[in-house]
C-alpha positions as CSV (number, residue, x, y, z in Angstrom):
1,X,27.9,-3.9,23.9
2,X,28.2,-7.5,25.3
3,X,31.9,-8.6,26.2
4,X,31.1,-11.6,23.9
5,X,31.3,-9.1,21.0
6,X,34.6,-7.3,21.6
7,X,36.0,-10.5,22.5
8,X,35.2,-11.7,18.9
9,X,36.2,-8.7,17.4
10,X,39.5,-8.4,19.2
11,X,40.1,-12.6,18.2
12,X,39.0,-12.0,14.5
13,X,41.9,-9.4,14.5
14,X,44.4,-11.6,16.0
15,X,43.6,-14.0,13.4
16,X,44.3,-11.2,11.0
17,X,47.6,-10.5,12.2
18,X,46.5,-7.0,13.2
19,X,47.7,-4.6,16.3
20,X,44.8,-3.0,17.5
21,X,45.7,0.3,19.4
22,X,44.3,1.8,22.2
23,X,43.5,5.3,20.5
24,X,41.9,3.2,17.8
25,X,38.9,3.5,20.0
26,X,37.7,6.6,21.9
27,X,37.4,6.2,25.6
28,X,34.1,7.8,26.2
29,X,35.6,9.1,29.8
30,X,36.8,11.9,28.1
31,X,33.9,13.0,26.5
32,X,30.6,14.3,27.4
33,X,27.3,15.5,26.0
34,X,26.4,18.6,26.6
35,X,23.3,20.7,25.9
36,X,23.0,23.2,23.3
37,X,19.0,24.3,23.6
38,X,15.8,23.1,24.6
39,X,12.1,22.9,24.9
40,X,11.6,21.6,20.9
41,X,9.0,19.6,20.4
42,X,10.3,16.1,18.7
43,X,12.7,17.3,17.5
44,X,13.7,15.1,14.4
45,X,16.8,16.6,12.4
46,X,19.9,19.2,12.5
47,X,21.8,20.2,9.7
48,X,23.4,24.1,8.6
49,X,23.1,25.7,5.9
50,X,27.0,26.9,5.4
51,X,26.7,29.4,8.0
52,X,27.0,29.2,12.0
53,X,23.3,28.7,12.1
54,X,22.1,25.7,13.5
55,X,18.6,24.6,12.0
56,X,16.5,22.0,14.0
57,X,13.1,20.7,12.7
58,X,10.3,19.2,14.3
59,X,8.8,16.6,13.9
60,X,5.1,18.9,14.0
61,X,6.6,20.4,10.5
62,X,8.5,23.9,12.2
63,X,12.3,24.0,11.6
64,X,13.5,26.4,14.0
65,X,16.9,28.5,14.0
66,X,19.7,28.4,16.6
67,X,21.9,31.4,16.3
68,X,24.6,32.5,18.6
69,X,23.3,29.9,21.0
70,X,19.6,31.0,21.3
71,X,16.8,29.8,19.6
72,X,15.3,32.4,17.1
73,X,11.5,33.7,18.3
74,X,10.1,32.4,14.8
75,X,10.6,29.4,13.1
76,X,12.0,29.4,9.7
77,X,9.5,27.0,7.9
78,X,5.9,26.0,9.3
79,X,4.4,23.5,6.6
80,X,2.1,21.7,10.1
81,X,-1.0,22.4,7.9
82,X,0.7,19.9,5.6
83,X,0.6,17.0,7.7
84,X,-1.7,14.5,8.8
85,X,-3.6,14.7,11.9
86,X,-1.9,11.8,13.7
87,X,1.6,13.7,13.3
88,X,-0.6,15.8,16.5
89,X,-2.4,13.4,18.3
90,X,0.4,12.6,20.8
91,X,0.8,8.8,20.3
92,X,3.7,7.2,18.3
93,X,3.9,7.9,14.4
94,X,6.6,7.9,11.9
95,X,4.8,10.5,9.9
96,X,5.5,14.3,9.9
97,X,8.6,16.2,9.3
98,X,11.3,13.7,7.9
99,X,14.5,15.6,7.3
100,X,15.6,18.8,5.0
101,X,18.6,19.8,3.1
102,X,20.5,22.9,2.1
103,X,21.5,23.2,-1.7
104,X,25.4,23.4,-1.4
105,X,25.0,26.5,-3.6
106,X,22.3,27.8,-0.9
107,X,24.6,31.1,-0.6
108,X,24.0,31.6,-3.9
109,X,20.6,30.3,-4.8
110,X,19.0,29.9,-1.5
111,X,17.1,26.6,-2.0
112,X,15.9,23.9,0.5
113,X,14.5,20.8,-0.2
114,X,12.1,19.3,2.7
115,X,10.9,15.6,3.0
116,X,7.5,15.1,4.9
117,X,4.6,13.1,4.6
118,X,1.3,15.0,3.2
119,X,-2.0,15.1,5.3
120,X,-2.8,11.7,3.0
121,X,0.4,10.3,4.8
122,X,2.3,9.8,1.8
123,X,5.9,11.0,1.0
124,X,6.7,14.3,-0.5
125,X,9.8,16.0,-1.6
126,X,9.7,19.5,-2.2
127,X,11.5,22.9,-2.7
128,X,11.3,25.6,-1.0
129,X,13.3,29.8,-1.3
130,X,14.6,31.6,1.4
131,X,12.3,34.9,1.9
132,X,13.9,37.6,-0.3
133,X,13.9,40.4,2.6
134,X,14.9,37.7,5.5
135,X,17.9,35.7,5.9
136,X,15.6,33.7,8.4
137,X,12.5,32.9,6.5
138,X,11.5,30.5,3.8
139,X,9.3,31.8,1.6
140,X,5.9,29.3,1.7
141,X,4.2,30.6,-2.0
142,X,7.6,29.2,-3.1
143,X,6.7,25.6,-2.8
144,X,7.3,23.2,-5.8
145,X,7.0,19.4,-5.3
146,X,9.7,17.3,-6.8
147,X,8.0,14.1,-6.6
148,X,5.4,12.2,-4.3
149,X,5.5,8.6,-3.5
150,X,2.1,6.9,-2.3
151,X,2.6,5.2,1.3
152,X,0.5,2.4,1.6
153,X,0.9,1.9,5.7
154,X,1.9,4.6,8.3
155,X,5.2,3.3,9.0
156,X,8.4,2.6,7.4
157,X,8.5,5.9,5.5
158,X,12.5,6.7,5.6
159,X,12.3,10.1,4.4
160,X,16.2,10.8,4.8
161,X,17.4,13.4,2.1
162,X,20.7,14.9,1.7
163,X,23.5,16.4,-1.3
164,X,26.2,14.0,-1.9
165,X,29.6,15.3,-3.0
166,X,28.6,14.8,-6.2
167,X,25.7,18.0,-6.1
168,X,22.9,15.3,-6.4
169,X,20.3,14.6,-4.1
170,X,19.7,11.6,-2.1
171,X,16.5,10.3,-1.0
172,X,15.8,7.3,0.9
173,X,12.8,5.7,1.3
174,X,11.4,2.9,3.3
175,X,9.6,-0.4,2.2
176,X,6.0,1.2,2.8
177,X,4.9,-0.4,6.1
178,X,3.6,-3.5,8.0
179,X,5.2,-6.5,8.6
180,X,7.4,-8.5,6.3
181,X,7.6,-6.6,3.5
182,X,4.2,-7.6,2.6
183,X,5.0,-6.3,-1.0
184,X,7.8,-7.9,-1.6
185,X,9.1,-3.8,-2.4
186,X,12.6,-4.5,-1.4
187,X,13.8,-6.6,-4.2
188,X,10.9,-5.0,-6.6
189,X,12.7,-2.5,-8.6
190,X,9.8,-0.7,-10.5
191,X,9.3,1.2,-7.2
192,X,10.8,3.8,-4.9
193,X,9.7,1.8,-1.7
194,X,12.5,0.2,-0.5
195,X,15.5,2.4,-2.2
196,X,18.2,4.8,-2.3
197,X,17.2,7.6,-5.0
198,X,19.9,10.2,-6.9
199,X,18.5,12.9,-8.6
200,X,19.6,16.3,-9.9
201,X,17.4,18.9,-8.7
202,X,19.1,21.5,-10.7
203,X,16.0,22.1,-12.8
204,X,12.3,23.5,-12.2
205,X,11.5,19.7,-10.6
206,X,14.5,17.3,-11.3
207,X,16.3,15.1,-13.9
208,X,17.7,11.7,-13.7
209,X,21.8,11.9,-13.8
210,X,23.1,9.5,-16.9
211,X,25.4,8.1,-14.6
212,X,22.8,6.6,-12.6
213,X,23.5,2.7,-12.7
214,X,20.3,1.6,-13.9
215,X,20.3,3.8,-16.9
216,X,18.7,2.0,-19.9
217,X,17.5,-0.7,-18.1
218,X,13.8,-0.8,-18.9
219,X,13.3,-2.9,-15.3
220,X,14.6,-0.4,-13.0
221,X,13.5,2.8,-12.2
222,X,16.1,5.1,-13.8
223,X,16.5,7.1,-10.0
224,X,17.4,4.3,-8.5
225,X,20.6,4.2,-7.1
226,X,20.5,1.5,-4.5
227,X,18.1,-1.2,-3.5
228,X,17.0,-3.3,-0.3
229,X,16.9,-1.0,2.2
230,X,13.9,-1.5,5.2
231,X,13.5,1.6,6.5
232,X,16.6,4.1,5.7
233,X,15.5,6.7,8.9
234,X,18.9,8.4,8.4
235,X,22.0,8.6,6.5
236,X,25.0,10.5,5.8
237,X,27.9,11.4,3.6
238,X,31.2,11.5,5.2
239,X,32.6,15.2,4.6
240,X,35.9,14.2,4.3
241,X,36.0,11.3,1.9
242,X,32.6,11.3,0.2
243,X,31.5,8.0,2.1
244,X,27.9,7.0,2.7
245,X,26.9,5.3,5.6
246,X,23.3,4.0,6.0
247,X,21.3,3.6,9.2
248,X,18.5,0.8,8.2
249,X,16.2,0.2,10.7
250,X,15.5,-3.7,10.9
251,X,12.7,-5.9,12.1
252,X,12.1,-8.5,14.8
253,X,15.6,-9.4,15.3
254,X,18.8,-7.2,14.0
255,X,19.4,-3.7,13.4
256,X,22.2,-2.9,10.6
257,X,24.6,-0.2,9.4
258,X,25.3,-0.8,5.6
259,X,28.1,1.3,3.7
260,X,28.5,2.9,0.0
261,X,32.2,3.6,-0.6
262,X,32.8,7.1,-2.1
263,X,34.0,5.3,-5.6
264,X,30.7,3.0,-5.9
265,X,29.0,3.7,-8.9
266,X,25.5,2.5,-7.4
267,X,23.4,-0.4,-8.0
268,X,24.5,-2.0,-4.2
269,X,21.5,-4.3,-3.2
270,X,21.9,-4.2,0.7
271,X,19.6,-7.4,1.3
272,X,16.1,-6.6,2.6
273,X,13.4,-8.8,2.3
274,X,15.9,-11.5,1.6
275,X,17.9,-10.8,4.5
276,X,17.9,-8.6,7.6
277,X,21.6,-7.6,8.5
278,X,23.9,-10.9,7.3
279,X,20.7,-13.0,8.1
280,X,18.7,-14.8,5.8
281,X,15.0,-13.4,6.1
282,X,12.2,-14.5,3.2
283,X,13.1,-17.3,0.9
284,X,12.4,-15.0,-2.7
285,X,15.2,-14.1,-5.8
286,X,16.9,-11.1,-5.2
287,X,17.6,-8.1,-8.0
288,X,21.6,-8.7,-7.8
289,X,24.1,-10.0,-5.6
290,X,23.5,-8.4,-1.9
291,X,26.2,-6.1,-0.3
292,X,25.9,-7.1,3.7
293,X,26.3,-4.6,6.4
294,X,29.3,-3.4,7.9
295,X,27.6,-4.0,11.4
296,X,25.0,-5.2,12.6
297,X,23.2,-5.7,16.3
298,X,20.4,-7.9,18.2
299,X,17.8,-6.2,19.2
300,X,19.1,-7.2,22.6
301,X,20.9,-4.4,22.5
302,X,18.5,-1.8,20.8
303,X,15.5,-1.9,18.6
304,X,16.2,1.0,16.0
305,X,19.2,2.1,14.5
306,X,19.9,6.2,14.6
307,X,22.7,6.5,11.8
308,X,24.9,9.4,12.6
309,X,28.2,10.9,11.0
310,X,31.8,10.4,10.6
311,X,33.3,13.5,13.1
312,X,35.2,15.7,11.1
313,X,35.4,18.8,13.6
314,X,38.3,20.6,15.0
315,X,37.5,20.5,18.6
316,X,38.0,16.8,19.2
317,X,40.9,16.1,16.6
318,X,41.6,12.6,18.1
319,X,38.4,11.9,17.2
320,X,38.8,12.2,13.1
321,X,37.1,9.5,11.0
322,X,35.8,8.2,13.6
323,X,31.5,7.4,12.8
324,X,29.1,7.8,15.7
325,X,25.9,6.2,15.6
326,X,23.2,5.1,18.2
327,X,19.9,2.9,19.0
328,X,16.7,5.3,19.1
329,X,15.1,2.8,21.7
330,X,18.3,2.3,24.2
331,X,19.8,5.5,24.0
332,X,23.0,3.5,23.4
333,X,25.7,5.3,20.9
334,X,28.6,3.5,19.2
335,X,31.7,4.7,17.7
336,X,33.2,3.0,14.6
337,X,36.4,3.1,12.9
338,X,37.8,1.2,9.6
339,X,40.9,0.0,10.0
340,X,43.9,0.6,7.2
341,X,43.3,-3.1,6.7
342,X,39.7,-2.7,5.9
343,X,38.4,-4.4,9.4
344,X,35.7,-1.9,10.8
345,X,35.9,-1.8,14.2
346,X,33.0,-0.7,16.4
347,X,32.6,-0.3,20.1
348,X,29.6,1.1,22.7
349,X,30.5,4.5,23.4
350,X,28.0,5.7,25.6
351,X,25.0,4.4,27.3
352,X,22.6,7.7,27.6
353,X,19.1,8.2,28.4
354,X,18.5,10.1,25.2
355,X,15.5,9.2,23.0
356,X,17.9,9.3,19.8
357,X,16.0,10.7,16.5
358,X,19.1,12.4,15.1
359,X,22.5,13.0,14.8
360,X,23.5,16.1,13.4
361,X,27.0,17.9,12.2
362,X,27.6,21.9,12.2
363,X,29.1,23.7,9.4
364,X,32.5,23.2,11.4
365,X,31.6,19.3,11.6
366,X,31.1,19.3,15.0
367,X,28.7,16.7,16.2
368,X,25.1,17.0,17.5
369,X,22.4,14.7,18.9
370,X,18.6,14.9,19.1
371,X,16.5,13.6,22.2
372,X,13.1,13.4,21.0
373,X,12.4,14.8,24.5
374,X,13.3,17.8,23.4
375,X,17.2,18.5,23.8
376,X,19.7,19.4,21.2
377,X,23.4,18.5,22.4
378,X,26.8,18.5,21.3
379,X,29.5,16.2,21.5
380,X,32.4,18.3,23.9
381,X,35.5,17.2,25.9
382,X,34.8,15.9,29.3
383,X,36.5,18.8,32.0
């Protein structure tokens, strides 16, 4: 992070009247990344499924098991014959494997939803049952598809799912490729490009929940929940306090981290095509007034955002609330904190050589990072 922005940040709190103390910002001495397995290939996601397990998928379409700190011999999903052939050909894609979610009733129910994009390179959402005689296998005849959106480039797919505290799903989707938002699909609102989704997948495909903001209004989608995003790679809800904080990966210039308060009752319009970050992008009417990051950077400093988590763990207590996030291209991580006044505060944490995909948080909270090389880690205390 250039001097030139802490300097501001540290004025714009003097002007406030505000005491900014040290422990406000983690010194990223003490702390260290250390590896937890190896040897995946791209990976692309870690999440738990309310156990100690650690699930990692790939971007090639396995999800594969860590369990007492080994990785299991067989991975617990294989949909690869799903996916395109470019998701294999070795080059750069943003097709494959997006992310996957455990129902918070999974103990119960044993239902997870998986986001990819098909061999036609459009998105899907589907379902998928634990195996009834393995704890360790999904069940592949179990498939259903929830819905399928039609991607009409390669890029920009989003693909981030995940259960807000509410028991509803949350999908985010990118603007459908190319350059510009050559549709126009941010502001649209009669399509899933370029949006926030909330569904309730308590049903043999989904419903719409009535207290979805756009209810009634024949010009919206009735899943929508938020607009304007450019490409939503990932998100997540803040365990603690219900918080959503959105990773949306920008264009030529700025790279932005937008926020959705825990009392929000949807319909935020977070800018793209209009703007990218607080900047003023295509000249065209927007679908509501726009809510503007709560951070931003130039692509000086990065050129895709990796949105991470707010550390709730036990290990690190000094570190509560605090949100970690990083650049995919830079390997750069930040930490951010919101002041009581309301004044989010965000500094560089630590400049690694990881290829960041993915953060990831345990079933403790503890918090995790992907390296598209290959390496899972976890955030630990320096020695």
């Amino acid at each position: 992070m250039p001097r030139w922005f802490l300097v501001l940040v540290t004025f714009s709190f003097l002007l406030l009247g505000i005491t900014v103390q040290s422990q406000d910002i983690p010194d990223p001495n003490r702390y260290q990344w250390v590896e937890v397995a190896s040897d995946f290939d791209s990976p692309i996601f870690l999440t738990h499924a309310g156990d100690e397990r650690l699930f990692v998928g790939e971007q090639g379409g396995l999800i594969w098991i860590i369990e007492n700190g080994e990785v299991l011999p067989d991975p617990f999903l294989d949909i690869s014959n799903l996916l395109s052939d470019d998701v294999f050909e070795g080059g750069y894609t943003e097709r494959g494997l997006l992310t996957f979610a455990f129902h918070p009733d999974y103990a119960e129910n044993g239902l997870l939803f998986v986001s990819y994009t098909d061999i036609n390179g459009d998105s899907v959402i589907a379902r998928y049952h634990v195996a009834a005689d393995d704890p360790n296998l999904a069940d592949l005849d179990s498939a259903t598809t929830l819905l399928t959106v039609d991607q009409p480039f390669a890029d920009h797919n989003g693909g981030y799912i995940g259960f807000g505290p509410d028991g509803y799903l949350y999908i985010g989707f990118g603007d459908g490729g190319s350059l510009e938002d050559p549709s126009n699909n941010g502001q649209k609102t009669d399509t899933f490009l370029s949006k926030i989704l909330r569904i309730d997948v308590n049903a043999e495909t989904y419903t719409v929940p009535d207290t979805n903001p756009f209810i009634g209004n024949a010009d919206y989608l009735p899943e929508i929940w938020a607009v304007g995003v450019r490409n939503p790679w990932r998100m997540s809800f803040d365990r603690a306090t219900g918080d959503l904080y959105i990773g949306d990966v920008g264009q030529w210039d700025w790279e932005e981290v937008d926020f959705q308060p825990a009392n929000s009752k949807g319909g935020e319009n977070y800018g793209w095509s209009v703007y990218q970050g607080t900047h003023p992008f295509k000249d065209q009417p927007t679908s509501g007034e726009v809510t503007m990051p709560i951070f931003e950077y130039p692509h000086a400093e990065g050129c895709a955002v990796t949105g991470g988590y707010v550390y709730r763990g036990a290990a690190l207590p000094e570190l509560q609330g605090v949100y970690f996030f990083g650049d995919y291209c830079t390997g750069k991580m930040w930490s951010m904190i919101r002041h009581e006044s309301g004044v989010w505060l965000t500094s560089l944490f630590i400049d690694s050589d990881q290829v960041i995909t993915s953060f990831g948080e345990d079933v403790n909270g503890e918090l995790y990072s992907l390296d598209y090389k290959g390496i899972v880690h976890r955030l630990e205390a320096a020695p």
